[in-house]
C-alpha positions in Angstrom: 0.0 0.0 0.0 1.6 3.2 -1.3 1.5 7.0 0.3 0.8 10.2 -0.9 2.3 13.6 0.7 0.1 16.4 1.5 1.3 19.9 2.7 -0.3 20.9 5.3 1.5 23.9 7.6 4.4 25.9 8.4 6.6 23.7 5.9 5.0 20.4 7.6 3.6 17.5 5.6 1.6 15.0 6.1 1.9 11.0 4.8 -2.1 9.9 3.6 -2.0 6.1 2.9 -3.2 5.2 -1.0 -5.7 2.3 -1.0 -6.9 -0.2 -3.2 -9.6 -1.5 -4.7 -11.9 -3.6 -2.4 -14.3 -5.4 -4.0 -18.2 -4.3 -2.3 -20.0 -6.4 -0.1 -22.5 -7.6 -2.4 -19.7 -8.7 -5.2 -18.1 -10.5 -2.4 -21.5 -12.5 -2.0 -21.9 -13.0 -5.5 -18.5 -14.4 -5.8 -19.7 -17.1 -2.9 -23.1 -17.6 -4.6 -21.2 -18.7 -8.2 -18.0 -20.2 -6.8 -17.1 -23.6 -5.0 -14.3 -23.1 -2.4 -12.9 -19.7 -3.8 -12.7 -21.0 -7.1 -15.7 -19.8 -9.9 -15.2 -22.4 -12.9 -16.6 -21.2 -16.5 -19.7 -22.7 -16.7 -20.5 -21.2 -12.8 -18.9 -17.8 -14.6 -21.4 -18.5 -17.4 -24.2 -19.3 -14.9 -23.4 -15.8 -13.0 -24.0 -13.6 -16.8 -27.4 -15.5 -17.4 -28.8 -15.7 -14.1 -27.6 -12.4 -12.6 -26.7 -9.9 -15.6 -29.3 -11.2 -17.0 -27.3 -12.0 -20.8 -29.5 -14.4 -21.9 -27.8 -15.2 -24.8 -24.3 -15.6 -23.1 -22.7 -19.3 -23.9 -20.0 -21.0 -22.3 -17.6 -19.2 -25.3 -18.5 -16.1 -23.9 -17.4 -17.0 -20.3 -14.3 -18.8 -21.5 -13.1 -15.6 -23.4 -13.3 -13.7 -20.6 -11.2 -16.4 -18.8 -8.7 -15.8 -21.2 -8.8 -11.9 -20.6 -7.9 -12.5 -17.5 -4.9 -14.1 -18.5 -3.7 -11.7 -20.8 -3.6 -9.4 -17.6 -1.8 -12.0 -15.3 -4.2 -12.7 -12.7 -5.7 -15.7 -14.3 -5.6 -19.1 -11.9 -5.6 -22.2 -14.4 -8.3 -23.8 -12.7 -10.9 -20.8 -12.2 -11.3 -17.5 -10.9 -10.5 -16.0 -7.3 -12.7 -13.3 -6.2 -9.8 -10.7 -7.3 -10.2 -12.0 -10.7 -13.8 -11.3 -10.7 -13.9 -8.6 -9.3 -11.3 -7.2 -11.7 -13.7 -8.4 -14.6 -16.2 -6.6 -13.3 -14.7 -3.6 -13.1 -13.1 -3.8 -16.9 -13.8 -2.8 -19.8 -15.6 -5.7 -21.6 -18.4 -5.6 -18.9 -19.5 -2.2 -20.0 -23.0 -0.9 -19.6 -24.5 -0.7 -22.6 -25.3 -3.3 -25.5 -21.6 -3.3 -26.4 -20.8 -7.1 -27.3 -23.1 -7.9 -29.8 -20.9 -6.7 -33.0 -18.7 -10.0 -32.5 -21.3 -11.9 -34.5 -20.5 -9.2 -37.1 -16.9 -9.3 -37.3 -15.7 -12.0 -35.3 -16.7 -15.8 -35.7 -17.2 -15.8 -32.2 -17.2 -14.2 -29.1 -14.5 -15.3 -27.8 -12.0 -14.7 -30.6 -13.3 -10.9 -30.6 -12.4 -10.7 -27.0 -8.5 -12.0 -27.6 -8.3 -9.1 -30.0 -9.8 -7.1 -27.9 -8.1 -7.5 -25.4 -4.4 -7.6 -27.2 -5.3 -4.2 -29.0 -6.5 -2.5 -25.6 -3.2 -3.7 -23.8 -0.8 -4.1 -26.4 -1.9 -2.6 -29.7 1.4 -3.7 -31.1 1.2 -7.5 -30.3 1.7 -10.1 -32.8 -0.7 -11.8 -31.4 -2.9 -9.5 -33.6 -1.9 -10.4 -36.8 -1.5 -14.1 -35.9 -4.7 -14.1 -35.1 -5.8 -11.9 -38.9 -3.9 -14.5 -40.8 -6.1 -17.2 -39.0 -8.6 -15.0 -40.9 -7.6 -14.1 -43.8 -11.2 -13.6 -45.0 -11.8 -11.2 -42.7 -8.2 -9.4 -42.0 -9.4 -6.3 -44.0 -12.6 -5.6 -42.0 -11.2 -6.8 -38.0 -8.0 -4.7 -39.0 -10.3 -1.5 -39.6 -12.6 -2.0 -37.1 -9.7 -2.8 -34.7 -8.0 0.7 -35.2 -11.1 2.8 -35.4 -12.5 0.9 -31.8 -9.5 2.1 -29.8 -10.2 4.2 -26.7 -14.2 3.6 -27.4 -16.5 1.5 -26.6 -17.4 -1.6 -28.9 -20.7 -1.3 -30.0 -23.0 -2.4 -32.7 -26.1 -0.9 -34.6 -29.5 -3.1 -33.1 -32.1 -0.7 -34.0 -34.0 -1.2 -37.1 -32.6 0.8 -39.7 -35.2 0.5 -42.5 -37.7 3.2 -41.7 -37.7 6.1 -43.5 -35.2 8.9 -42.3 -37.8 10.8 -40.3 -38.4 7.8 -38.1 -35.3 8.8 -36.1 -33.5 10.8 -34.4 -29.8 12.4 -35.9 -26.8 13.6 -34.3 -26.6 17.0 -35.5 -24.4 19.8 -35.6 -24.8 23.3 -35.6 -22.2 26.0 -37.5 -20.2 22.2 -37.8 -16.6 24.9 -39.1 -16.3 27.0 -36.1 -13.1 26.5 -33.3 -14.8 28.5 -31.0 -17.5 31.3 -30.3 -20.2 32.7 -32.3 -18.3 36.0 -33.0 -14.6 36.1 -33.5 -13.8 32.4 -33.9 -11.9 31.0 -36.6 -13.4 28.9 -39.0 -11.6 25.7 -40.1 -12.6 22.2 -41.5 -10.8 20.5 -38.1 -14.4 20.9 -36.3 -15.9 18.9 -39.2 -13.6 16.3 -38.7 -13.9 15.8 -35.0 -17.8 16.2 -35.4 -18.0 13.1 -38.0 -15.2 10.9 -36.0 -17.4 10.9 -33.1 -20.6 10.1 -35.0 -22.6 13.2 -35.9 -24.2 13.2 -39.4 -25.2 16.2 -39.9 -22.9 19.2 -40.7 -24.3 22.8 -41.2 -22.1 25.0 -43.8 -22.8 28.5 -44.3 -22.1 29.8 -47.9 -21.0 33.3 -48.7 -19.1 34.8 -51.6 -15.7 35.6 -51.1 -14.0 39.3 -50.9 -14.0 39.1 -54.9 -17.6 37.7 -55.6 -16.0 34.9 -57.7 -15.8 31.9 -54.9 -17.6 30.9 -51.9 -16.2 30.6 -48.7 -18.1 29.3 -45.1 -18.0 31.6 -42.3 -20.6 32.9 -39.6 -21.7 35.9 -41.9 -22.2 39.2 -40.4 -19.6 38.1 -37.7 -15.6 38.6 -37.6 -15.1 35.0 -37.8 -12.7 34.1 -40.6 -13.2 32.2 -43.4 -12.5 28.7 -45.1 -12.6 27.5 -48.5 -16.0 25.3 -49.2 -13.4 22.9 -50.9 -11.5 22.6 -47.9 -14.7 21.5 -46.3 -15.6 19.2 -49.1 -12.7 17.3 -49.2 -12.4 16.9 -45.3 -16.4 15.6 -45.1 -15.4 13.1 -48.0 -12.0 11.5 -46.2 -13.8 11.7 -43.0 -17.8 10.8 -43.3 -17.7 7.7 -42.8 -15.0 6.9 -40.2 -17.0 6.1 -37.4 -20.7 5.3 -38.8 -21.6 3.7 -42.3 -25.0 5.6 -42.1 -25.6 8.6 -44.1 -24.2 12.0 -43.7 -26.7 15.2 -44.5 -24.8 18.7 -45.2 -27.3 21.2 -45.1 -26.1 24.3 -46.7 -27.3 28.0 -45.6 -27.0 29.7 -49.0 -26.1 33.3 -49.5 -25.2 33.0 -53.3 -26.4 34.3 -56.2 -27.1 31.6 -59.0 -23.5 31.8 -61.0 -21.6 31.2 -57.8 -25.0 28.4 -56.6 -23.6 26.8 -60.1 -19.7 26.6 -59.1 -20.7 25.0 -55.7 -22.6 22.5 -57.8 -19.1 21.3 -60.0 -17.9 21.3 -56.5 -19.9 19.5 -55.1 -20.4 16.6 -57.9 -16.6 16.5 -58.8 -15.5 16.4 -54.9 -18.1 13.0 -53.7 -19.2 11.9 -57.0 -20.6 8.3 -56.5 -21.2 9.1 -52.3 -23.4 12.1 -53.3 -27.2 10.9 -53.3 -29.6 12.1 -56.5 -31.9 14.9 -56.6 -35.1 13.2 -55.8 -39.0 14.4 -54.5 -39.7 11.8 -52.0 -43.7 11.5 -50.4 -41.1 9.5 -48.0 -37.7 9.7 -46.7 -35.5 6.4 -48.1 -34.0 4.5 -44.9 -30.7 4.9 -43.7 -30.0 0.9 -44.8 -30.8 2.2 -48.1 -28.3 5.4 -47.9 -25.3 3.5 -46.4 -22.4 5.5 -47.3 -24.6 8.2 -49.1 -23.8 12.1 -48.7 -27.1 14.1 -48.8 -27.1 17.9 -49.3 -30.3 19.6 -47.7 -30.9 23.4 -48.1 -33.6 25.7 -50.3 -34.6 25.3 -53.5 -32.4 27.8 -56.1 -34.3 30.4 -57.7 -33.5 33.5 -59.4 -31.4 35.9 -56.8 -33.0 39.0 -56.2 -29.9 40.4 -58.1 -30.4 38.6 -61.0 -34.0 39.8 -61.0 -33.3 43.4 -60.3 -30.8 43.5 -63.6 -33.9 42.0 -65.5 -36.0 44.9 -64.8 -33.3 47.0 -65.1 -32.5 46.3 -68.5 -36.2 46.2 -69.2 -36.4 49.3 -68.3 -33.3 50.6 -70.3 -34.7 49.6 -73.6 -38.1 51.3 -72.5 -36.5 54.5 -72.1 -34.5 53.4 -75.6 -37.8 53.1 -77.8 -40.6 55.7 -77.0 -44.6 54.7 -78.4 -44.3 56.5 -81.5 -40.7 54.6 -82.3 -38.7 57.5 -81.7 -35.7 57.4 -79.4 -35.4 59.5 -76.6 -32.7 61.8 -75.7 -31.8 60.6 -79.2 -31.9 64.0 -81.6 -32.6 62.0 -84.7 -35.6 60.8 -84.1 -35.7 57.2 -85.3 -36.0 53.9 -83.4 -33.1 52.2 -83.1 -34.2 48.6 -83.8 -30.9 46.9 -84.1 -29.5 47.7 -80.3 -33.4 47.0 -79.3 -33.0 43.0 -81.1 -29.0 42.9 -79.7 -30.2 43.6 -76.0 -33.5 41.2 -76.3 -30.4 38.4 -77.3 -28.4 39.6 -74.2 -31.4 38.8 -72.2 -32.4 35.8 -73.2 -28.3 34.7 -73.1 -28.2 35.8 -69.9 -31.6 33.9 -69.0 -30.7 30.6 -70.3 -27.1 30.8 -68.2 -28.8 31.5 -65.4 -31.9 28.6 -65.9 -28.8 26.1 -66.3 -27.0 27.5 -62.9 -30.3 27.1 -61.0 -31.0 23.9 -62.2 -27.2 22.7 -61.8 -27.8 23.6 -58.0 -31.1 22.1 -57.8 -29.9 18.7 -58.8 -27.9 18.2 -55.3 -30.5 19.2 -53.3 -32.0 15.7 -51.8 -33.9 17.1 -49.0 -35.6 20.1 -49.3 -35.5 23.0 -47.2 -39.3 24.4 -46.7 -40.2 27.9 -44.9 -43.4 28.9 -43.2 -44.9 31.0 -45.7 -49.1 31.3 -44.7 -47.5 30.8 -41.0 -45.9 27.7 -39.4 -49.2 26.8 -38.1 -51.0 26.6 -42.2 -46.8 25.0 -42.7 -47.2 22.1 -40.3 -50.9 21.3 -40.6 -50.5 21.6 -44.4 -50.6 18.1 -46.3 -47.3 18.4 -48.5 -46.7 15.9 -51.2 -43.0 16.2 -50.6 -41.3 15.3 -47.8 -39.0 18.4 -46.5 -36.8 19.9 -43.8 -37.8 22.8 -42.1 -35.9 25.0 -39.6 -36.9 26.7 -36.5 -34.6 28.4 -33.9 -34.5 27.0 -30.3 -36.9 30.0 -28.9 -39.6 29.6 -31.7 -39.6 25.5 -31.2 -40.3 26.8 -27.3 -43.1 29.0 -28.8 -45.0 27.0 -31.1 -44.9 24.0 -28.9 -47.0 26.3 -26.7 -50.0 25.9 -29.4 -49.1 24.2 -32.0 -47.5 20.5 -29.8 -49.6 18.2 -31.7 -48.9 19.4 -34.7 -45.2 19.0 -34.4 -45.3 15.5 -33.6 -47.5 14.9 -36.9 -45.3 17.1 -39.2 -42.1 14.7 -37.5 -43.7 11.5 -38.5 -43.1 12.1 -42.4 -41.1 15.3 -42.6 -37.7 16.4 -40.9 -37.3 19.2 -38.4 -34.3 20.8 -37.3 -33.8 23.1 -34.1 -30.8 25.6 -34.2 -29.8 27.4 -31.2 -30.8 31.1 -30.3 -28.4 34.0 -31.8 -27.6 35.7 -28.1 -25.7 32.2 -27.7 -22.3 34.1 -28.5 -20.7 31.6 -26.9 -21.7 28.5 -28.6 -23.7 27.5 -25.3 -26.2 24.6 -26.0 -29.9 24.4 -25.0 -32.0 21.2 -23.5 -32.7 18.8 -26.5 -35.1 16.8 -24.7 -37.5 19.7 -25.2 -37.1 18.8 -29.3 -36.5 15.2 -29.1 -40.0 14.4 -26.3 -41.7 16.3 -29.5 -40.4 13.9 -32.4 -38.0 16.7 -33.6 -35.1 14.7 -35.3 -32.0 17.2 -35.9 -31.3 19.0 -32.7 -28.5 21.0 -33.9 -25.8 22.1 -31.2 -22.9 23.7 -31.1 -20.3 20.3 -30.9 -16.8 22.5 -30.0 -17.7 23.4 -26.3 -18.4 21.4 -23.3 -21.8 21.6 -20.6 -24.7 20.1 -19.2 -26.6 19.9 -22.2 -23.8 19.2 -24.6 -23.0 15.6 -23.1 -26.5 14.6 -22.8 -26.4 14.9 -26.7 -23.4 12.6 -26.1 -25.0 10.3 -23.9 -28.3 9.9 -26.6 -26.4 8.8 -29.3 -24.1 6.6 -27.5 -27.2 4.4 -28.2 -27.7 2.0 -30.9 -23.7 1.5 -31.7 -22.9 5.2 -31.7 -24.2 5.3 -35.3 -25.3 8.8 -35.2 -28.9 7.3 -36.0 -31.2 6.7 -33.1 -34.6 4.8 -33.7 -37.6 7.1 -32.4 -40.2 5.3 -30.1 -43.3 4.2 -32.2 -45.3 6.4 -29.8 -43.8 9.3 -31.6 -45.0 8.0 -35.0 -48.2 6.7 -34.3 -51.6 8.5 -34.0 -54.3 6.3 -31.8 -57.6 5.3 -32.4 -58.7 8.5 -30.9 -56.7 10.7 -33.5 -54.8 11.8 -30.9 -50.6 11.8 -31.2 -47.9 11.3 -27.9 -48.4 14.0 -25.6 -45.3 14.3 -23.3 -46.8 16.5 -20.4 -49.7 14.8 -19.1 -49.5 12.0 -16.4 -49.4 9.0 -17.0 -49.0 5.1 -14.9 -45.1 4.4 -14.0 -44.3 1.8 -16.8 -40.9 0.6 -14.7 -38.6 1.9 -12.3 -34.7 1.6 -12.6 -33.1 0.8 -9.8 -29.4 2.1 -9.4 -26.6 1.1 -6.6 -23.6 3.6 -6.7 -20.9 0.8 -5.4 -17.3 3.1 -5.7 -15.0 4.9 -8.0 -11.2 4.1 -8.8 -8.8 5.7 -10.8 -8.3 9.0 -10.3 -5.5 8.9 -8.3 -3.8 6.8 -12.1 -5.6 9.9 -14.2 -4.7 13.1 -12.0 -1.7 14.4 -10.1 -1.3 14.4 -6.6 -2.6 18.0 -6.0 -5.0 18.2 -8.8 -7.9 18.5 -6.6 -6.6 20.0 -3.5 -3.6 20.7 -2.8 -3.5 19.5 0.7 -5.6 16.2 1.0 -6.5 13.8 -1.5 -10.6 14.6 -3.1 -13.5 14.3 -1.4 -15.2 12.5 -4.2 -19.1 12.4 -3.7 -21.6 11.4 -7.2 -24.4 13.2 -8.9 -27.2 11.4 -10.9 -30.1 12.7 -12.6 -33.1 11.4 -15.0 -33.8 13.2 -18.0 -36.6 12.8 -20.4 -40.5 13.7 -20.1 -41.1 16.0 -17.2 -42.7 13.7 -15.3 -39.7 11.1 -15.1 -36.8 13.8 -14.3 -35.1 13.6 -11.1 -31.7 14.5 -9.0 -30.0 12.8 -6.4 -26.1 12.1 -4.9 -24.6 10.8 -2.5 -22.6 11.9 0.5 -18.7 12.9 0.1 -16.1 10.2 1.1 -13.5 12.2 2.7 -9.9 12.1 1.3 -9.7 9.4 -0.3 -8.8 8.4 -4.1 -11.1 5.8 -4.1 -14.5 6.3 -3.1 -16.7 3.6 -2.1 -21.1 5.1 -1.1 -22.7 2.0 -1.2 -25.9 4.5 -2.1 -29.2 2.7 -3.6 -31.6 5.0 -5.4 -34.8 4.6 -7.9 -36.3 6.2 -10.6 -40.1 5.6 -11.2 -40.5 6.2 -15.6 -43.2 6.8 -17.2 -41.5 6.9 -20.3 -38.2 5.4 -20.1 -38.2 5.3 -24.0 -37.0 8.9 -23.9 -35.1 9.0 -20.1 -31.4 9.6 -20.0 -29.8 8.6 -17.1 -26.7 11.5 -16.4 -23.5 10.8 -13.9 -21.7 12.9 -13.0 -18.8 12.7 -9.9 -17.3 16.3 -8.0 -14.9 16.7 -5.6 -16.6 18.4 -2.4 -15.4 22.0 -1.5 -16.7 24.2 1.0 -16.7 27.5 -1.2 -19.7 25.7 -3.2 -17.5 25.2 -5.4 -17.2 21.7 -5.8 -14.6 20.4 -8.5 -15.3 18.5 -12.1 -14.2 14.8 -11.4 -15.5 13.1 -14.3 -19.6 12.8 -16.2 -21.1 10.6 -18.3 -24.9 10.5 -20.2 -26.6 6.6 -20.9 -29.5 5.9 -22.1 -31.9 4.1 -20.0 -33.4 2.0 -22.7 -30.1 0.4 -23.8 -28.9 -0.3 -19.9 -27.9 -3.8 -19.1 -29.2 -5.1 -16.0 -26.1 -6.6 -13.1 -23.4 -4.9 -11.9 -21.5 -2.8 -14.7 -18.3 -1.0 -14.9 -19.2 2.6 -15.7 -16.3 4.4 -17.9 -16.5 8.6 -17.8 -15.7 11.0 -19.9 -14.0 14.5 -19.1 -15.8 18.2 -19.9 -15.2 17.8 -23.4 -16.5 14.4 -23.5 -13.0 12.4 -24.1 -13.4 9.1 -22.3 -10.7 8.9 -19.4 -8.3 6.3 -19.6 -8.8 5.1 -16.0 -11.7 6.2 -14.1 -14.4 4.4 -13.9 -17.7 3.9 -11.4 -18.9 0.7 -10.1 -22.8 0.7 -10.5 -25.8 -1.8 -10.5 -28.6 -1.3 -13.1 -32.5 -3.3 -11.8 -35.2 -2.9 -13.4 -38.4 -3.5 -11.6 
């Protein structure tokens, strides 16, 4: 057992043992319950995931490959486990708490063999023992090789919803002003944004589009702001290397066009000569095409081109030119000899029909990329969403006018969802690319909840947390509540009360591995942390609730032993949000870790619990020891 030093006054110090990790009460029954004189043999191993984590589908395999992940890590007994070894299992990273095992049967002939590469990439990614295994597999070296490098530091996860509903059946991880480093104001704009945002799963990526300095390119920036610019191409290019790293399902850029129709026409060559095959037709759906359908498709969403108010003001213009060229008796004038001049009259009709036929071919050059059509409210949003469209489209609303027309128009939201797409964008004053609660959109059907992706907050990793469902995919499956109407004609109301369909039960065991992720004085200079953790439900108002538990005074390693429950009423849309501070008299109480699950993909039993810091990078070491029961 190790020490730390602590100063504490007038130059003296004082010596604070370090612990270790005790396994809880309750895994130290469990052990006892599956074991047979301190020894738990694989099929008693095997009997513990069916019975008590309740992995139905767990075989012997299963059990056997984590027997051999323990002996990667040397604490593997040849003829079982000791309760250190399962207790060190338990606390690892292949008993995670969400779905995060079942892509073996994708890439892996079987369980086991996934976890021996697992396992040897997580703890020495150099191993031969990697490509020993690949050239068992020769088949499948190109796939596990990818996958392999694109899994590391994450969890393993695969898609499980079903992903052959049209697009407005779910719900996207979206971005909002997807080039910005930094505020709304000053900020530089640069494609390294875009390439973070689609590594860590978001499909959707927001570009404005303005005309550079000398009105003959476009550049993205935040217009009417200092923010600098970048080249669209740059943009281009980094979406096309990047799209599909960590999701095979489709990727929507919705442009914000401020072009007129010649420079609309260049972003167009762009555009088809930069994706080519990835970029999806111009198409009128009645219905959204699935994301099976779009694997590996780019989408471009914004308004339909017509003829800049530029281009129509030089129309009249010219119009009115030759008007004041001809007068009713044929005589020009300002012209002193009196005659029509017919031939510059029949030169300038040519100019204009020229010029009309250029621009007819731009428009129509831009509308060809447009797959999902931006709509606005004209008649009012109210005549907009009631209205029965034959085209599915995307409409926009900012963050403040969602929180307005939900007021009146609720219902109506949730039936526009079902067919069409509606994206949320976050109120101008938010200067500081703040973020706003999604759950207000997503309890309402809405499926792109833009944010801004390159700060940190509350809000921010509960966006995380929802799409660490279904595989991380960027695509989560809506409830069928939000895409059904019942026999009364009536749609999913989130506000009104309703019966407790479950409650989740949740015992905060410990923590460990601060004292491996932080220095000695990170949290106070004079004592080690006084670690206490926070968890809330988020999802219909109904359902949300806080609670923590009490500080453990210095000490690195943290054990509550702290049951609570959560009555849902809809844990379809609940979020359950972790997050662990170190307690300080002041008020305040320092950032120890956070992380966001959803509720609907929690696996029952006693799960290791991996968190992520403010910018919602996992930590290498710390990690919570929790038990998920539903009742």
């Amino acid at each position: 057992m190790s020490k730390q030093a602590f100063g504490f006054c007038f130059g003296f110090r004082r010596m604070l043992k370090l612990n270790i990790a005790e396994p809880p009460v309750d895994v130290l029954n469990l052990f006892n319950q599956y074991s047979e004189n301190g020894v738990m043999t694989v099929e008693q191993l095997h009997k513990f995931l069916v019975e008590f984590q309740g992995e139905d589908e767990a075989t012997v395999d299963d059990a056997q490959a984590i027997f051999y992940s323990l002996k990667h890590l040397h604490v593997f007994h040849r003829r079982g486990l000791h309760l250190d070894h399962f207790f060190r299992f338990l606390f690892g990273d292949l008993n995670c708490p969400l779905a995060c095992l079942g892509v073996t049967s994708l890439f892996f002939p079987s369980y086991s063999a996934f976890c021996y590469v697992f396992i040897l990439h997580r703890h020495c990614p150099s191993a031969s023992g990697i490509r020993v295994y690949m050239m068992l597999c020769k088949n499948k070296e190109g796939i596990i090789l990818n996958y392999i490098m694109k899994t590391e530091n994450t969890e393993v996860v695969s898609v499980h919803h079903d992903m052959t509903a049209p697009l407005a059946h779910y719900f996207l991880y979206t971005g909002h002003n997807s080039y910005l480093t930094g505020n709304q104001l000053i900020s530089d704009s640069s494609i390294d944004p875009i390439v973070k945002a689609l590594r860590i799963g978001v499909r959707v990526i927001e570009l404005d589009l303005w005309p550079n300095s000398k009105k003959n390119d476009v550049e993205v920036f935040h217009g009417g702001t200092m923010t600098s610019p970048v080249e669209l191409i740059k943009c281009l290019e980094a979406i096309k290397e990047n799209a599909f790293y960590a999701s095979e399902y489709p990727v929507i850029i919705t442009f914000e066009d401020h072009l007129d129709s010649l420079l609309q026409a260049k972003v167009a060559q762009m555009v088809t000569k930069t994706f080519g095959d990835l970029l999806f037709p111009s198409m009128d759906f009645q219905e959204f095409p699935s994301p099976e359908s779009l694997k590996r498709k780019i989408l471009i969403s914004t308004k339909p081109p017509k003829e800049s108010f530029d281009n129509l003001k030089e129309e009249e213009n010219n119009e009115q030119k030759v008007y004041r060229c001809v007068n009713i008796s044929g005589k020009s004038i300002g012209n002193g000899g009196g005659f029509t001049k017919r031939k510059e009259v029949h030169i300038q009709d040519k100019q204009n029909e020229m010029e009309e036929e250029e621009e007819e071919g731009s428009v129509s050059e831009y509308r060809d990329l447009i797959s999902v059509h931006k709509v606005k409210g004209k008649g009012g949003l109210a005549n907009l969403l009631r209205g029965d469209s034959r085209r599915a489209a995307r409409l926009s609303l900012g963050e403040q006018k969602l929180q307005n027309a939900i007021k009146t128009y609720g219902p109506d939201i949730i039936r526009f969802t079902q067919t069409n797409l509606l994206r949320v964008y976050p109120k101008g004053t938010r200067i500081l690319s703040s973020n706003y609660n999604p759950l207000l959109g997503w309890t309402h059907g809405v499926q792109m909840v833009a944010f801004n992706m390159q700060g940190y907050g509350k809000y921010l990793w509960i966006m995380q947390g929802m799409f660490r469902a279904n595989g991380g995919c960027g695509y989560v499956k809506k409830p069928n509540f939000l895409l059904n109407v019942d026999p009364k004609n009536e749609v999913f109301n989130p506000n009104i009360s309703r019966q407790i369909k479950k409650t989740l039960k949740v015992k905060v065991y410990m923590g460990d591995g601060w004292h491996l992720e932080f220095r000695r004085t990170h949290f106070d200079a004079f004592s080690p942390p006084d670690f206490f953790a926070k968890l809330q439900i988020l999802g219909v108002p109904a359902d949300n609730k806080k609670v923590k538990t009490k500080p453990i005074e210095d000490e690195w390693i943290p054990t509550w032993n702290r049951e609570f429950e959560f009555p849902l009423t809809v844990p379809e849309l609940a979020l359950l949000r972790i997050e662990v501070r170190d307690y300080n008299m002041s008020g305040r109480h320092y950032f120890g870790g956070q992380t966001c699950l959803p509720v609907s993909e929690l696996r029952s039993g006693i799960r290791a619990i991996p968190l992520y810091d403010k910018k919602g990078r996992k930590y290498k070491y710390v990690k919570l020891l929790l038990q998920f029961q539903f009742i």
